[in-house]
C-alpha positions in Angstrom: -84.8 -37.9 -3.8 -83.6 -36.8 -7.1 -82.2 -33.1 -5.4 -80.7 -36.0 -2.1 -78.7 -37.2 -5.4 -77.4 -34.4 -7.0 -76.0 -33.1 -3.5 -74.0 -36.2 -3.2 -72.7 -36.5 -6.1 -70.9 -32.7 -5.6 -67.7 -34.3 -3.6 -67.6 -37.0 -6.4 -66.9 -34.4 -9.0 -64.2 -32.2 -7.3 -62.4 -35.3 -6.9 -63.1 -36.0 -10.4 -61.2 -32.8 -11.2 -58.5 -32.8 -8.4 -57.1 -36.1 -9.7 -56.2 -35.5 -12.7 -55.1 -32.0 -11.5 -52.5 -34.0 -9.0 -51.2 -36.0 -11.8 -50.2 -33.2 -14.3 -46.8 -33.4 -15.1 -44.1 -31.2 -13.0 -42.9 -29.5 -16.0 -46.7 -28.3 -16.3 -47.1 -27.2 -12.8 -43.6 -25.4 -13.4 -44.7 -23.6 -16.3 -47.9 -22.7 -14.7 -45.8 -21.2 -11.5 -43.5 -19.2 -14.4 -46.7 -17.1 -15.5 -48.0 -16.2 -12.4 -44.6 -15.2 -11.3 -44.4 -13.2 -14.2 -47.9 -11.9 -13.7 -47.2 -10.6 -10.4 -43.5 -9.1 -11.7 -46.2 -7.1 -14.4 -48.5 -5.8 -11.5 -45.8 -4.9 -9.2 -44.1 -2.4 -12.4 -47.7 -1.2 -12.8 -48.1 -0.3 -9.0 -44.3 1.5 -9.0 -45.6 3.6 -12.4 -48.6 4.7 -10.7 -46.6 5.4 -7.7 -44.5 7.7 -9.8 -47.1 9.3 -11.7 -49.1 10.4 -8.5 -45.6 11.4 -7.1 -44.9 13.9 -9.9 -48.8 15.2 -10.1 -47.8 15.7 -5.7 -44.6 17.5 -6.8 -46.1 19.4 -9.7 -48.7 21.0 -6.9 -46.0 21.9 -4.5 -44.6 25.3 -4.3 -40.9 25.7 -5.5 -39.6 25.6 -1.7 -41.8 22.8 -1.2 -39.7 21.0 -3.9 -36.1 22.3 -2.9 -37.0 21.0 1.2 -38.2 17.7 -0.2 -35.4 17.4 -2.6 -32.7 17.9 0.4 -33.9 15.6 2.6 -34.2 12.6 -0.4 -30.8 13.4 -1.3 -28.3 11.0 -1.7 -25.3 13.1 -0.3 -24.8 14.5 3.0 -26.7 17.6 2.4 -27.9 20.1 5.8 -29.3 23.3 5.4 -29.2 26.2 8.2 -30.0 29.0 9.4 -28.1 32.1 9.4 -28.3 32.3 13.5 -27.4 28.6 13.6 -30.9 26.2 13.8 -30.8 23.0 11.3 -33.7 23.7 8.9 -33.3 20.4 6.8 -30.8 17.9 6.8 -30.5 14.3 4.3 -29.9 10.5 5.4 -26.1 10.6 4.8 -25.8 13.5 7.2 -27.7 12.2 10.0 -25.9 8.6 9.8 -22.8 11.4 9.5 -23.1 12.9 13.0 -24.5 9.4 14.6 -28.4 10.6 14.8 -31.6 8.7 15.0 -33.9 10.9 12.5 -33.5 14.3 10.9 -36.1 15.5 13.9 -33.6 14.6 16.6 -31.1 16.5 14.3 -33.4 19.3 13.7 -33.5 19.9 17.7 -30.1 20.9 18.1 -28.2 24.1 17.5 -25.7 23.7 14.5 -23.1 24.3 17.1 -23.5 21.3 18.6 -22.2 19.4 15.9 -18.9 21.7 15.5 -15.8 20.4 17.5 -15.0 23.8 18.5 -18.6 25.7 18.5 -16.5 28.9 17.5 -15.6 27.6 14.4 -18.5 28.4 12.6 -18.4 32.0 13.4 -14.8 32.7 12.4 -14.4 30.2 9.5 -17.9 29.9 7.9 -20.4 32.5 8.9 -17.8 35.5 8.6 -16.7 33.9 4.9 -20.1 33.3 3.7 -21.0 37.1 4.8 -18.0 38.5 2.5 -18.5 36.5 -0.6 -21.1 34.4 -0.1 -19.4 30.9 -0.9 -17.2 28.5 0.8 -15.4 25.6 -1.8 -13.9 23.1 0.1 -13.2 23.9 3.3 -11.6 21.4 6.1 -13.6 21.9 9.3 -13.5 20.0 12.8 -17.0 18.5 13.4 -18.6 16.1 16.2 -20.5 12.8 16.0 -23.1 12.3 18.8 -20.9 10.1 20.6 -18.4 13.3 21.0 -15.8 11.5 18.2 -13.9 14.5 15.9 -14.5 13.7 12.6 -12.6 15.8 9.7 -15.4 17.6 7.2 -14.6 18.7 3.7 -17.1 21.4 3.2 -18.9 23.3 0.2 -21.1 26.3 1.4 -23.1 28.7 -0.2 -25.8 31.1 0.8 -29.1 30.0 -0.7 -32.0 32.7 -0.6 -35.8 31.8 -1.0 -38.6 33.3 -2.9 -40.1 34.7 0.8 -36.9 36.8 1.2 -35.3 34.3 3.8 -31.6 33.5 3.8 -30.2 30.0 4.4 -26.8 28.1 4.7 -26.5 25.2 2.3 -23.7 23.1 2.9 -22.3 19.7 1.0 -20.5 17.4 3.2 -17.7 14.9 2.5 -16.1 12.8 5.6 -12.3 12.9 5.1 -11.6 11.2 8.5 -9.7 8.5 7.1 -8.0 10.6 4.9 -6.4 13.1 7.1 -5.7 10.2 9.5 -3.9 8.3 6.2 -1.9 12.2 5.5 -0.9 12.3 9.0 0.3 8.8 9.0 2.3 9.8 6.3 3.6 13.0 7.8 4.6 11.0 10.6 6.7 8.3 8.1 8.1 11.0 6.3 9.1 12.8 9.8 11.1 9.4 10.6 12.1 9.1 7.5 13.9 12.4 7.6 15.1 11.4 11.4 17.2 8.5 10.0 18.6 10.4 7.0 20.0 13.0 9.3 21.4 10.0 11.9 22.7 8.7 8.6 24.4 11.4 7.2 26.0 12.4 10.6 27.1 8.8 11.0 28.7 9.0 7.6 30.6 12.3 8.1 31.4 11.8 11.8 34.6 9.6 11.1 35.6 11.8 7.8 35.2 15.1 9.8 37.2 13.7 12.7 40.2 12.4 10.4 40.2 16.0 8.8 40.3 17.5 12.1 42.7 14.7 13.7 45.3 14.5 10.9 46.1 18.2 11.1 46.0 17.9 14.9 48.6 15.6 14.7 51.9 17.5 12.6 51.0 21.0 15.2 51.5 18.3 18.3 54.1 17.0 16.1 55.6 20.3 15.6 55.4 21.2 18.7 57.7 19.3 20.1 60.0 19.7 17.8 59.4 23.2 18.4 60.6 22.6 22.0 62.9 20.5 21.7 64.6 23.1 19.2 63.8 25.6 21.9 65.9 23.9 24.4 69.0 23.5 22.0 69.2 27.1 20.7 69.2 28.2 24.6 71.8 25.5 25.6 75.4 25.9 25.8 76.4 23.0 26.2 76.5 21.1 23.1 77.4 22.5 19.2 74.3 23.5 17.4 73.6 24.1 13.4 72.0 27.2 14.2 71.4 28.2 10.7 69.9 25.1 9.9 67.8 24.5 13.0 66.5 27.9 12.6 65.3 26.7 9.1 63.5 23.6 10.9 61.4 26.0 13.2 60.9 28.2 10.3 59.2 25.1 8.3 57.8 23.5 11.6 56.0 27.2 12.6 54.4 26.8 8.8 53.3 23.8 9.0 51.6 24.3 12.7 49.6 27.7 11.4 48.6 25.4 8.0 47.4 22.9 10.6 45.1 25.4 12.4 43.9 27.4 9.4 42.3 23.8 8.2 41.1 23.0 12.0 39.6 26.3 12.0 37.8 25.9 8.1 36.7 22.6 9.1 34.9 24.1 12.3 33.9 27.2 10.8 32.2 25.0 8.0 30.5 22.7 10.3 29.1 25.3 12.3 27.8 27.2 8.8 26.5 23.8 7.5 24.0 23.1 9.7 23.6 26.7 11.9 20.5 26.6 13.4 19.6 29.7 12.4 19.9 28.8 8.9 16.4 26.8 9.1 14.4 30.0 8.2 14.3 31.8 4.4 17.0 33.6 3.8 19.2 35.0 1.1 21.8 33.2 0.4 25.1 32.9 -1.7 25.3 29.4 -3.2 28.8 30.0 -4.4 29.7 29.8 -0.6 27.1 27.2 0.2 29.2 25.0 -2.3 32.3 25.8 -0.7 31.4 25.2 2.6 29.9 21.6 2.2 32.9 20.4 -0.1 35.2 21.2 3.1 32.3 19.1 4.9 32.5 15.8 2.2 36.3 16.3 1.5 37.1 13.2 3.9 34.1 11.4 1.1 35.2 12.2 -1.8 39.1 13.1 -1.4 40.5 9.5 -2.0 38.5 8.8 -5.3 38.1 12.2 -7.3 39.1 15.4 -7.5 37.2 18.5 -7.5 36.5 21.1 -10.1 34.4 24.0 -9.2 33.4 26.7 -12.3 31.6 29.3 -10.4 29.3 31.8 -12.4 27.9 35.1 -11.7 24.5 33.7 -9.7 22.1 35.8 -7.8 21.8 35.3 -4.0 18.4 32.7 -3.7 16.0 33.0 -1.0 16.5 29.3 0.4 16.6 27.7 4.2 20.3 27.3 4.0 20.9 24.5 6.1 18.4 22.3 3.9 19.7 23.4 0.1 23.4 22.0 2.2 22.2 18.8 2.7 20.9 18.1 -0.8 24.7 19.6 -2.0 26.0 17.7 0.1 24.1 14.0 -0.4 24.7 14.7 -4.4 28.1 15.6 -3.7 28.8 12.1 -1.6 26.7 9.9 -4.0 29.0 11.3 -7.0 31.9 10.0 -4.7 30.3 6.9 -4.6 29.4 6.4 -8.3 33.0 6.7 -9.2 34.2 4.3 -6.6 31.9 1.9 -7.7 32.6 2.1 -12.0 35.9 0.8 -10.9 37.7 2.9 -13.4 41.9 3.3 -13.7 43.1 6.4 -12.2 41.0 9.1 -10.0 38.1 10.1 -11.3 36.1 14.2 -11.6 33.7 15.9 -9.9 32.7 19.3 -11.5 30.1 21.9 -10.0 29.0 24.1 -12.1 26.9 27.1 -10.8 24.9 29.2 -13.6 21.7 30.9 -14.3 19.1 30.4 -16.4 16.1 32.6 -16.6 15.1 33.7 -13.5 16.6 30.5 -11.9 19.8 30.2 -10.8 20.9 26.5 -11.3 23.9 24.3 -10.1 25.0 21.3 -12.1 27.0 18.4 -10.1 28.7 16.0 -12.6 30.7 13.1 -11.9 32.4 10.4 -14.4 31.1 7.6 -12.3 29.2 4.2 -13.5 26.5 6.6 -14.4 22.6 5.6 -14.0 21.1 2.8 -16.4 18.1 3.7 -18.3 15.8 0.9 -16.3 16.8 2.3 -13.3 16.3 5.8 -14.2 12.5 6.3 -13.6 12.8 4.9 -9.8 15.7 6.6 -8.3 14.5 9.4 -6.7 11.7 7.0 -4.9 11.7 6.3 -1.2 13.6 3.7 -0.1 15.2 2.3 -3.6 19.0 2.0 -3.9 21.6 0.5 -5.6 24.1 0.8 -3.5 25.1 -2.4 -1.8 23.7 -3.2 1.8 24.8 -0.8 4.5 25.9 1.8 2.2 22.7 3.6 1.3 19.0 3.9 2.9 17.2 4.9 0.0 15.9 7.5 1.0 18.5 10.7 0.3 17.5 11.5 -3.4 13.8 11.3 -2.5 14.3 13.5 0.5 16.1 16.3 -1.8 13.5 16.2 -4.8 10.9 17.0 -1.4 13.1 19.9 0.0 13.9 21.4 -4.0 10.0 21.5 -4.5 9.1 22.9 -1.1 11.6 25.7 -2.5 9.7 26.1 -5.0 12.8 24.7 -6.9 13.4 21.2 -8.9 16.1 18.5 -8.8 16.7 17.1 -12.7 19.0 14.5 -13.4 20.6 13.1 -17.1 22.9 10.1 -17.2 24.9 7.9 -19.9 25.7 4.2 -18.3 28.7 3.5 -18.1 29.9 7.1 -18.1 28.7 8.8 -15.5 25.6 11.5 -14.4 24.5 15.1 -13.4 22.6 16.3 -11.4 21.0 20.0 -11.5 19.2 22.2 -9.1 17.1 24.8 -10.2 16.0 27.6 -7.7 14.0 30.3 -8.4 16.4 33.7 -7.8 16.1 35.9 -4.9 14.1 39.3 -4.3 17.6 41.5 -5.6 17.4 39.2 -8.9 13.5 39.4 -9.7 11.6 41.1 -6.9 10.1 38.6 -5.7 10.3 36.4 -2.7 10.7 32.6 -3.7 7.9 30.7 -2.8 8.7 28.0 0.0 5.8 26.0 1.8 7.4 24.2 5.5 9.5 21.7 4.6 8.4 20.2 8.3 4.7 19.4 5.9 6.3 17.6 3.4 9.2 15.6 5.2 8.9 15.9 8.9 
C-alpha cells in the first residue's frame, strides 16, 4: 500500500518541479541559453585544436614528398605540377575550377596537352625553356577550359627535382583573360583613335594644300595668256607694237610662270616626302629636312598669323619612322599657329624651330609667342581627348598621340610655358648608329596607337 503510494506520487513531483521551471523569468532562461551557447563555442575550439594537433603529428610522420604533394593540392593558388613527358602529377582547387574540371582525378587523367590551346605550345615555349635554364617568370601562354574556351595564362615555371632523383614541372598560374581582353580593347580605341587624328589632320590640310597649289596655278594660267596674247601681237603686222616694252612683259610673265611651278612642284614633292609610304619603317633620317618639308606642308596654317624662324644646328641623322616623327612636327607646328591666333595679340606673331643636340640626343625646340599654357592646365594636356581649343577646332587627341609615337622612339616630348606669353615644345630623340653606334630603340608604334 505504502510502495502503491510512493509510485503515485512520482508524476506529482515532476510537476512540482516543472512549474516553477515554466515560470522562471525570460531573462533567466536567456541567460541560461547564453552559457550553453558559449559552452558549445568552447568544445567546438577544443575539437579544431585537436584536429590540428593530430594533423601536425600526421604531417610530422610523412616523408618530405609526402608533405610537398599534400601542400600543392591544399594550396590556395592555382598550382599543377607535371611531368617532364607531359602527365599531371598534382594539381590545387583554383586550377581545377581554372580549366572547368570536376576533381583533381578527372584532371589527373588527361595529358597536359589537353589543356594547351595549341598542344605545341608547350614543347616550343615551355619544355625547350625549362631544359636551357631551368625557369620560366611570367610567361603569357594560350590555354583551354573543358568547355574548349581560350583563356590567357600568366605563367611562372620552374623545374622542381625530388629526393628519389625524379624531375617535375611546377608551374603558378594566374588567369589574365580579362586583362588581355581589357589591353586589346584598348589597342582597338587607341587604333581609332589614331584613325580620326589622321582624317583630321588631312581634313585640316586639304583646303590649305589646295590654296597653295591653286594660287600659283592661277598667275601661270594667268600668264599664259598673256603670254599668248603677247605672242600674237609680236607676230602681227598689222597694228604698232611697244616691242621693247612688251618684251619686258614676257620677260616678267615667263618669271613669274617658272616661280609658279617651282612652288607647285615643292608643294608636291613635300606631300609625297611627308607621308611616303616607305617612310613607315626605321630609318636614318635628316631632321633638318624633315622640318623643312612639313613647314611647306602647314604654310597655308600658319602663314596668315606668324612668321617662321628656323636656327638649324649641326644634328646627327636619327633612326626614326619618318613619316610618324612628321606628324608630331607637324601637329606642334599647327597648334603653335593656333596659340598665337588665339592670344589675340597686335601685329604677327613668331614661330622659331630650333634644332640642337644634347648628349647623345639630338633635340628640336618649337617655340611660339602665343597665349602660352596656364599652369592648371599644364598637368592634363598631353591626355587623350582634353582640349582647349573651342568646339570643332581640336579633338584632343594630337598631343597625346605624339607623347605615344616620341616614346615608342625611344624619344620624349617636354613642354615649358609662361601664360600669357607663349610655350615650347622639345623633342628629344636618341641619335642614330653614325652618331653613337647604336641603333635607337623603337617598339611598333601600331602596339601603342593602332
Amino acid at each position: 500500500m505504502q510502495t502503491g503510494e510512493s509510485a503515485s506520487l512520482l508524476p506529482l513531483a515532476s510537476v512540482a518541479v516543472l512549474v516553477p521551471a515554466l515560470a522562471l523569468p525570460a531573462w533567466v532562461l536567456l541567460r541560461r541559453l547564453q552559457r550553453l551557447t558559449r559552452h558549445a563555442e568552447a568544445v567546438r575550439r577544443y575539437r579544431d585544436r585537436l584536429a590540428r594537433v593530430r594533423r601536425r603529428a600526421h604531417l610530422n610522420r610523412l616523408s618530405a614528398a609526402e608533405d610537398y604533394w599534400l601542400r600543392v593540392r591544399e594550396a590556395s593558388a592555382p598550382v599543377v605540377v607535371t611531368t617532364p613527358a607531359g602527365a599531371i602529377a598534382a594539381a590545387s582547387a583554383p586550377v581545377v575550377d581554372l580549366f572547368g574540371y570536376s576533381s583533381e582525378e578527372e584532371l589527373k587523367r588527361l595529358p597536359v596537352t589537353e589543356i594547351y590551346f595549341n598542344p605545341a605550345d608547350r614543347a616550343q615555349y615551355v619544355r625547350s625553356a625549362l631544359e636551357e635554364e631551368g625557369r620560366i617568370r611570367s610567361r603569357e601562354l594560350r590555354m583551354k577550359r573543358r568547355d574548349g574556351r581560350e583563356i590567357q595564362v600568366l605563367a611562372s615555371i620552374r623545374v622542381l627535382w625530388m629526393d628519389d632523383g625524379a624531375s617535375y614541372y611546377e608551374a603558378v598560374l594566374t588567369d589574365i583573360t580579362e586583362l588581355r581582353a581589357a589591353v586589346e580593347q584598348r589597342q582597338q580605341l587607341e587604333a581609332q583613335l589614331h584613325l580620326a587624328r589622321k582624317l583630321e589632320l588631312v581634313g585640316q590640310l586639304a583646303s590649305g594644300i589646295a590654296h597653295e597649289i591653286n594660287t600659283p596655278l592661277q598667275f601661270i594660267g594667268d600668264n599664259a595668256v598673256f603670254l599668248k596674247s603677247a605672242f600674237e601681237r609680236l607676230t602681227s603686222g598689222t597694228q604698232a607694237v611697244d616691242r621693247q616694252r612688251l618684251l619686258t612683259d614676257v620677260s616678267e610673265a615667263f618669271r613669274d610662270s617658272f616661280e609658279g611651278i617651282q612652288r607647285v612642284s615643292e608643294t608636291v614633292r613635300a606631300m609625297k616626302e611627308f607621308a611616303h609610304p616607305g617612310d613607315l619603317e626605321i630609318a636614318s633620317t635628316d631632321l633638318n629636312q624633315a622640318i623643312r618639308t612639313t613647314l611647306i606642308v602647314a604654310r597655308n596654317e600658319y602663314k596668315h598669323a606668324a612668321d617662321v624662324k628656323t636656327v638649324f644646328g649641326d644634328i646627327p641623322p636619327v633612326d626614326c619612322r619618318r613619316a610618324e616623327i612628321n606628324k608630331v612636327l607637324l601637329n606642334l607646328i599647327v597648334n603653335a599657329a593656333h596659340a598665337i591666333e588665339a592670344a589675340g595679340k597686335a601685329g604677327r606673331g613668331t614661330i622659331t624651330i630650333t634644332s640642337r643636340t644634347e648628349g647623345e640626343r639630338v633635340c628640336i625646340d618649337i617655340a611660339d609667342t602665343g597665349c602660352g599654357i596656364s599652369p592648371a592646365v599644364m598637368p592634363r594636356i598631353f591626355d587623350p581627348f582634353f582640349t582647349t581649343k573651342a568646339v570643332g577646332k581640336g579633338s584632343g587627341q594630337g598631343l597625346a598621340i605624339a607623347r605615344n609615337i616620341m616614346k615608342a622612339h625611344g624619344g620624349e616630348l617636354a613642354v615649358s610655358s609662361v601664360a600669357g606669353e607663349g610655350a615650347t615644345f622639345t623633342l628629344k630623340l636618341p641619335a642614330g648608329i653614325e652618331a653613337v653606334g647604336a641603333t635607337a630603340q623603337s617598339p611598333d608604334i601600331d602596339a601603342l596607337i593602332g
